[in-house]
Backbone as a ProteinNet text record, in pm:
[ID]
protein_1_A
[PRIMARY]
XXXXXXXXXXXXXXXXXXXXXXXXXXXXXXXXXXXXXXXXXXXXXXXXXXXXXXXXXXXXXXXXXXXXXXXXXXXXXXXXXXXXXXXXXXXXXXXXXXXXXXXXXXXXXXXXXXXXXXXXXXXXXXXXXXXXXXXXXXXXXXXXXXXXXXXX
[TERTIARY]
-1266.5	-1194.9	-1282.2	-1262.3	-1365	-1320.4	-1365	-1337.9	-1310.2	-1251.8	-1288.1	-1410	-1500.3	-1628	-1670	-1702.6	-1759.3	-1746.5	-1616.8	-1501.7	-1574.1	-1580.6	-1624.2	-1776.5	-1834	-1984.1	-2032.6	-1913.3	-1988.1	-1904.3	-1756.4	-1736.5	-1844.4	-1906.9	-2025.9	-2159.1	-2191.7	-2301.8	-2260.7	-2149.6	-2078.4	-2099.7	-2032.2	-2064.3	-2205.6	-2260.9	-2404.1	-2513.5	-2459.3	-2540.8	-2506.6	-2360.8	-2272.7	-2236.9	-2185.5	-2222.1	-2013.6	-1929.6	-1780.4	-1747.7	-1616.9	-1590.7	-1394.5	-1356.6	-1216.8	-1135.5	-1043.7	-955	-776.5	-677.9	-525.9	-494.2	-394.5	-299.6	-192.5	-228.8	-71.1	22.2	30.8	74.9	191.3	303.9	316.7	343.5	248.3	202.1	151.7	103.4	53.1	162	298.2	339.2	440.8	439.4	437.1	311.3	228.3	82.2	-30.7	-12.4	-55	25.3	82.1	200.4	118	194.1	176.9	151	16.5	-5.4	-70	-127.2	-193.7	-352.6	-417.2	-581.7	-626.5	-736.8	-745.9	-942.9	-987.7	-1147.3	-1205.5	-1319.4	-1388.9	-1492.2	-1560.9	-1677.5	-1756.3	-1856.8	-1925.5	-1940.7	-1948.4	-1975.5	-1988.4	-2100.5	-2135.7	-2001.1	-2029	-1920.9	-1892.4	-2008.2	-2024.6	-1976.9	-1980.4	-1900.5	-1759.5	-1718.8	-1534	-1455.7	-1382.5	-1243.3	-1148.2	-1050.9	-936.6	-843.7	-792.6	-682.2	-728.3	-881.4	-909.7	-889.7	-865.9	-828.4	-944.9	-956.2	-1055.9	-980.2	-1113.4	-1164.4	-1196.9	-1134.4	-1194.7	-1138.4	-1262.7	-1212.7	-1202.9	-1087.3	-1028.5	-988.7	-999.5	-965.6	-915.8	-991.5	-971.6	-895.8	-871.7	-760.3	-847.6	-865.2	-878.6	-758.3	-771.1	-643.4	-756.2	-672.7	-669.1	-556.6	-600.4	-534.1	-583.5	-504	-572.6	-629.8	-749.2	-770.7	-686.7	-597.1	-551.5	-624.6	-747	-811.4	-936.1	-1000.3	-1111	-1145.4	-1178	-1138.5	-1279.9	-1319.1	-1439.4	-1525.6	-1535.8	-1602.4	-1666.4	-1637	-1671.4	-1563.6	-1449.8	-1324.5	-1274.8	-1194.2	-1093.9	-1001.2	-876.8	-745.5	-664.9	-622	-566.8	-425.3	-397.7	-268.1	-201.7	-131.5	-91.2	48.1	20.1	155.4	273.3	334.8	490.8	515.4	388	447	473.1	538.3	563.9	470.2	374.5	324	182.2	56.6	-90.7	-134.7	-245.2	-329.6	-393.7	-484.8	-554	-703.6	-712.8	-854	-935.6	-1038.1	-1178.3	-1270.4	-1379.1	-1494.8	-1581.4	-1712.6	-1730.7	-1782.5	-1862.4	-1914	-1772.3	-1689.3	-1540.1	-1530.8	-1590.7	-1587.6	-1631.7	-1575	-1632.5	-1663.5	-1540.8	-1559	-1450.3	-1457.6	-1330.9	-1264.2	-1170.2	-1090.5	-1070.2	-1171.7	-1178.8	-1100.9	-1051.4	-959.2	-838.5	-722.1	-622.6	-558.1	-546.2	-516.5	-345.9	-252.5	-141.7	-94.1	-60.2	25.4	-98.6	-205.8	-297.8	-344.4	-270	-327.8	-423.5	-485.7	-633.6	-595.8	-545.3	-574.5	-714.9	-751.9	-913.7	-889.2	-871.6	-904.6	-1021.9	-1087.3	-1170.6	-1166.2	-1093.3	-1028.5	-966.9	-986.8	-945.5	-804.8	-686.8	-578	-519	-594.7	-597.7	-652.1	-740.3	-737.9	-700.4	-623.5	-515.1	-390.7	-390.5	-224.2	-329.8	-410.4	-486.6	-432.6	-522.9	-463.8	-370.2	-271.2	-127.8	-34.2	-69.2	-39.8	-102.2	-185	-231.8	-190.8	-139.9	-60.2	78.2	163	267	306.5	340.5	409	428	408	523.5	647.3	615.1	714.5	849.9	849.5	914.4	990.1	875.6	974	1036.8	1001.1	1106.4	1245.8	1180	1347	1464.3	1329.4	1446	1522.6	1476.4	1517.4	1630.9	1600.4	1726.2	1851.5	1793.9	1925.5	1958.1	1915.5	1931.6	2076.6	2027.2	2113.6	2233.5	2221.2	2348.6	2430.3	2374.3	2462.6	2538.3	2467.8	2477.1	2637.6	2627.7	2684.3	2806.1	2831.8	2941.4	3035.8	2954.4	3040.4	3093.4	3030	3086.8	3254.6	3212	3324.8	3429.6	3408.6	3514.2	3577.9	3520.8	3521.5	3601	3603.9	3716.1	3814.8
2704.1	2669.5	2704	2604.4	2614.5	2739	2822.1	2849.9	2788.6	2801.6	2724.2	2715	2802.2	2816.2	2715.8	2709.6	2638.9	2520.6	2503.1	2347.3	2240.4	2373.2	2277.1	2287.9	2342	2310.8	2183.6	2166.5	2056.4	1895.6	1927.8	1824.2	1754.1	1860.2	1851.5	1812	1836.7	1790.5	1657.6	1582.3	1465.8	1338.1	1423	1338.2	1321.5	1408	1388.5	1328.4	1308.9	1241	1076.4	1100.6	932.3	898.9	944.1	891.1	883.9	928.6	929.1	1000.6	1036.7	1127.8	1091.1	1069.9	979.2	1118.1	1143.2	1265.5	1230.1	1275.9	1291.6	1328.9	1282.7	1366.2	1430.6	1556.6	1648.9	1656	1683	1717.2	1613.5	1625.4	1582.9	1531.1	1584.6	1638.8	1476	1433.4	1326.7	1152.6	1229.1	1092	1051.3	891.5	787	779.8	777.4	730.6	734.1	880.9	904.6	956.9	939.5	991.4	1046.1	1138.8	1208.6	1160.9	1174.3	1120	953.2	964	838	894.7	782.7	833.6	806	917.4	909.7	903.5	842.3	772	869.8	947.3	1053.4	1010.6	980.2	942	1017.1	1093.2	1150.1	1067.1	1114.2	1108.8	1233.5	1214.4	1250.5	1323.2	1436.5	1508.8	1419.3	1365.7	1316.8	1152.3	1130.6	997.7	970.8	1071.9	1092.1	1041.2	996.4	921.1	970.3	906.5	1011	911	938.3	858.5	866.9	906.8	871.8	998.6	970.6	1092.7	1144.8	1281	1388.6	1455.5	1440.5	1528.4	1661.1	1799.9	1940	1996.2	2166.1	2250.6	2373.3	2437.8	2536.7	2641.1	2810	2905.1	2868.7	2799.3	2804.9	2698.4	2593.7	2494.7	2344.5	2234.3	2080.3	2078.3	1971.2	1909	1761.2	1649.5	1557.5	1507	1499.5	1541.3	1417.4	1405.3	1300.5	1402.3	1345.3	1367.4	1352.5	1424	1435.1	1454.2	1534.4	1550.6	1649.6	1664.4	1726.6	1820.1	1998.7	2043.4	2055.8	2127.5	2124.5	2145.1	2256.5	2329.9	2267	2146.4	2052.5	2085.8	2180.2	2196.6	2089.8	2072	1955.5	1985.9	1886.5	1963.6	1833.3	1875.1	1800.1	1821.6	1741.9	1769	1620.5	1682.4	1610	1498.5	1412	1316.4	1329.3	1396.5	1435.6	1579.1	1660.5	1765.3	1788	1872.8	1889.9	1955	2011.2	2076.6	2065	2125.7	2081.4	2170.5	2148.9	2291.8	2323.6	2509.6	2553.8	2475.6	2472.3	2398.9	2416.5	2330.6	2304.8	2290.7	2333.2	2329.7	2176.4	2138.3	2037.3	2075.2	2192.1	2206.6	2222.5	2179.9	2251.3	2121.1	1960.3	1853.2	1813.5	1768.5	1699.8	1553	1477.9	1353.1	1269.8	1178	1061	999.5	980.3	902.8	728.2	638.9	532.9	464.6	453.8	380.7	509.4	445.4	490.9	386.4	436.9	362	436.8	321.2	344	208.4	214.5	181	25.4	33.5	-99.2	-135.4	-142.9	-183.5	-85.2	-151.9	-69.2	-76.4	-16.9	36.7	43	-65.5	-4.4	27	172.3	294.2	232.6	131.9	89.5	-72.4	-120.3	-267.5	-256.4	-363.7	-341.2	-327.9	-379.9	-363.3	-227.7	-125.8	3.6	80.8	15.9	147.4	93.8	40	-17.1	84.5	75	202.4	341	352.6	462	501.9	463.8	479.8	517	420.8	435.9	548.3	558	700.6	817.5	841	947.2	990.9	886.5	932	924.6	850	853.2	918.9	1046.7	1084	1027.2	1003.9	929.2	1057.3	1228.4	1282.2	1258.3	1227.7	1206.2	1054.5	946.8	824.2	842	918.4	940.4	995.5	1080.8	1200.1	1098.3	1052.3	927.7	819.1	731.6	643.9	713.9	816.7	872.2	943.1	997.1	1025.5	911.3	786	635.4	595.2	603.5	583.9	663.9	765.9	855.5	843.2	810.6	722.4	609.9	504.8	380.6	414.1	475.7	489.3	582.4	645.1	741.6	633	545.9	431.1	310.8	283.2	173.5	265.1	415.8	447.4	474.5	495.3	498.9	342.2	244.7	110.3	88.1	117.3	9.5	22.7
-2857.6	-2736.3	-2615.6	-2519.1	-2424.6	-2308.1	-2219.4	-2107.7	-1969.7	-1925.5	-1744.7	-1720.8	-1688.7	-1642.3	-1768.8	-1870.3	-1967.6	-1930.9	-1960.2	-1896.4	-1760.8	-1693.7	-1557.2	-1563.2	-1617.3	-1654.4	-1733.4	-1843	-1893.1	-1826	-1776.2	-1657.2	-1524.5	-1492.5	-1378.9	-1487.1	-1554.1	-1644.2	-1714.6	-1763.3	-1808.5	-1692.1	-1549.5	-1447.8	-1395.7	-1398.2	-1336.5	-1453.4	-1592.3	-1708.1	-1726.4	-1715.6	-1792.1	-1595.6	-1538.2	-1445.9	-1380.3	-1492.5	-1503.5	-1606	-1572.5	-1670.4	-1678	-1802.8	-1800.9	-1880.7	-1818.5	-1886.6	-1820.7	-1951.3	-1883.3	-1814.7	-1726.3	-1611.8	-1697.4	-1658.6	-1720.3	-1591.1	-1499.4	-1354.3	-1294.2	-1261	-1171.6	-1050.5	-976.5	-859.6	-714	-831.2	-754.5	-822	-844.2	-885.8	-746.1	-762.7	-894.8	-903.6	-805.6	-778.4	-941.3	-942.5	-1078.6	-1150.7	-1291.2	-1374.6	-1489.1	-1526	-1628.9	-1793.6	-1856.5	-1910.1	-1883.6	-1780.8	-1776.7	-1751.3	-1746.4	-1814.6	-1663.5	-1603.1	-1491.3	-1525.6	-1428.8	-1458.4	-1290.1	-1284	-1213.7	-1191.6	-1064.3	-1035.3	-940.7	-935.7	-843.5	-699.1	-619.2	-485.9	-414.4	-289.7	-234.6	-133	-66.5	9.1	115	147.4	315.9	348.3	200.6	187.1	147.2	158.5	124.8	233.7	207.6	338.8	328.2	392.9	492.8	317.6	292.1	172.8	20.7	-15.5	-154.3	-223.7	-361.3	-469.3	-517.1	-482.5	-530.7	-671.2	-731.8	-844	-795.3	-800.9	-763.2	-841.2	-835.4	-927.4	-821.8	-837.7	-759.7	-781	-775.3	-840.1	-961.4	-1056.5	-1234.2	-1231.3	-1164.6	-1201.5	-1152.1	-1239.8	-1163.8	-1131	-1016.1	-941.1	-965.7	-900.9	-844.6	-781.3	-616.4	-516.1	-385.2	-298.1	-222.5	-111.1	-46	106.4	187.8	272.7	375	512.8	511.7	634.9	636.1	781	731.2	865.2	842.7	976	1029.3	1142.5	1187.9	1148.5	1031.6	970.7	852.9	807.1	686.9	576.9	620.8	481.3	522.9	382.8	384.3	334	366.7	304.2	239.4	128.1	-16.3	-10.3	-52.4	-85.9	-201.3	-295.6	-416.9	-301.8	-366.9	-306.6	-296.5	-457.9	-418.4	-421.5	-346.6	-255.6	-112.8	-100.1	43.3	102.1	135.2	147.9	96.6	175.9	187.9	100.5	-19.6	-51.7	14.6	-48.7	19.5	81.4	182.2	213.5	119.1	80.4	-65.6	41.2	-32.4	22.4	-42.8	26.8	-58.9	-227.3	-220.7	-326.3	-445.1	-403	-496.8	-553.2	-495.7	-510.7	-647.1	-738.9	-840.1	-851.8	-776.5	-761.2	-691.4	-686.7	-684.4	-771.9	-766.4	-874.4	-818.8	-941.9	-918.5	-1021.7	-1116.2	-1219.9	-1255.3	-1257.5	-1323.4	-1430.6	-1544	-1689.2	-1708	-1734.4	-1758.4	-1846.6	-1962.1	-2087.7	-2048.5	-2060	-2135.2	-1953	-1859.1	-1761.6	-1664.6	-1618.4	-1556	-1368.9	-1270.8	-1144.5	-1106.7	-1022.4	-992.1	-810.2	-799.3	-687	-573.1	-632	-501.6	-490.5	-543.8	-489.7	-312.4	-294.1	-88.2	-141.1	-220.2	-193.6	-206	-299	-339.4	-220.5	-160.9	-74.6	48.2	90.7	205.3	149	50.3	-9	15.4	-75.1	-16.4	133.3	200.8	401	390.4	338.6	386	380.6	218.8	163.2	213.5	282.7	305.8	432.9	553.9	663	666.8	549.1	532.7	426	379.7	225.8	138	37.4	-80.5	-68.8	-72.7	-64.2	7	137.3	236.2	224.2	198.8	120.8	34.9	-103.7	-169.3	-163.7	-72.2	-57.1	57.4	171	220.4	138.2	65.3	-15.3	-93.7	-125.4	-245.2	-129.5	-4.6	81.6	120.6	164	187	67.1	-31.1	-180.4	-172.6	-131.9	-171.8	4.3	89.7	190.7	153.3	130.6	111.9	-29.1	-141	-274.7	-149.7	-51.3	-32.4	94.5	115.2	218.7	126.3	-31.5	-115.8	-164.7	-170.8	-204.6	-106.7	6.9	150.5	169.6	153.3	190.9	94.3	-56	-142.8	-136.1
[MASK]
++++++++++++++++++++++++++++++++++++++++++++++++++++++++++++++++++++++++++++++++++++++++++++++++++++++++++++++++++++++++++++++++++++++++++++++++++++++++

C-alpha cells in the first residue's frame, strides 16, 4: 500500500512522463459538475497559465482535491473552492498544483474541459455557485409545492 508522499510522487512523475494521469472521483464536493465515481482525466500545466473557472488537480496537507479556480490574490496564491460548497478552501500555492482537469468520463460519455462550450460553463460557474443555484431552485420548489397546496 502506497503512502501519500509515495502517492503524490508517482502522480507528479505519471504526469510529467505520460503527459495525464486518469483516476476516480470519490468526493462530492464538486457535484453535479463532477459526481462521484466518474473518471476524471489530469493534465499538467503551467501555474501561470491557469484561469479564473478551470478545475485544478492539487495536493494539499495529505489530501488531492479537484477543485475549481475561484481567484488569485496578490501574492501568486489562489483560492479553490469545490462547487457544492459553501465556502472557499485554504489558499494553494502554485507548487501545490498538479494540473487541470481536461476530460470528465461518466457512464460511456466523454466531457472535454477545454471545448469553448465547457469553458463558457467554466466562467460561469466560477462567478456564480452551483451551491447557491441549487439551494435556490430547491427553496424555489418548496415555494412553488406550499402555494399548489394553499390554492386547491
Amino acid at each position: 500500500m502506497l503512502g501519500n508522499s509515495q502517492l503524490l510522487k508517482l502522480c507528479q512523475e505519471v504526469l510529467e512522463k505520460d503527459g495525464c494521469l486518469r483516476f476516480r472521483a470519490l468526493g462530492g464536493s464538486m457535484f453535479p459538475f463532477i459526481r462521484p465515481g466518474d473518471i476524471i482525466t489530469a493534465k499538467p500545466i503551467p501555474p501561470e497559465n491557469l484561469t479564473i473557472g478551470q478545475v485544478l488537480f492539487y495536493y494539499k496537507d495529505g489530501i488531492f482535491f479537484a477543485h475549481r479556480l475561484k481567484g488569485r490574490s496578490s501574492n501568486s496564491l489562489m483560492i479553490t473552492r469545490g462547487d457544492n460548497l459553501p465556502f472557499n478552501d485554504n489558499f494553494i500555492t502554485p507548487s501545490e498544483v498538479l494540473g487541470k482537469i481536461v476530460m470528465i468520463e461518466r457512464r460511456g460519455k466523454k466531457i472535454d474541459m477545454e471545448s469553448g462550450l465547457m469553458r463558457l460553463v467554466n466562467w460561469t460557474v466560477s462567478r456564480i455557485p452551483i451551491y447557491w443555484i441549487i439551494r435556490f431552485i430547491s427553496f424555489w420548489g418548496r415555494i412553488k409545492r406550499a402555494f399548489q397546496c394553499t390554492f386547491r
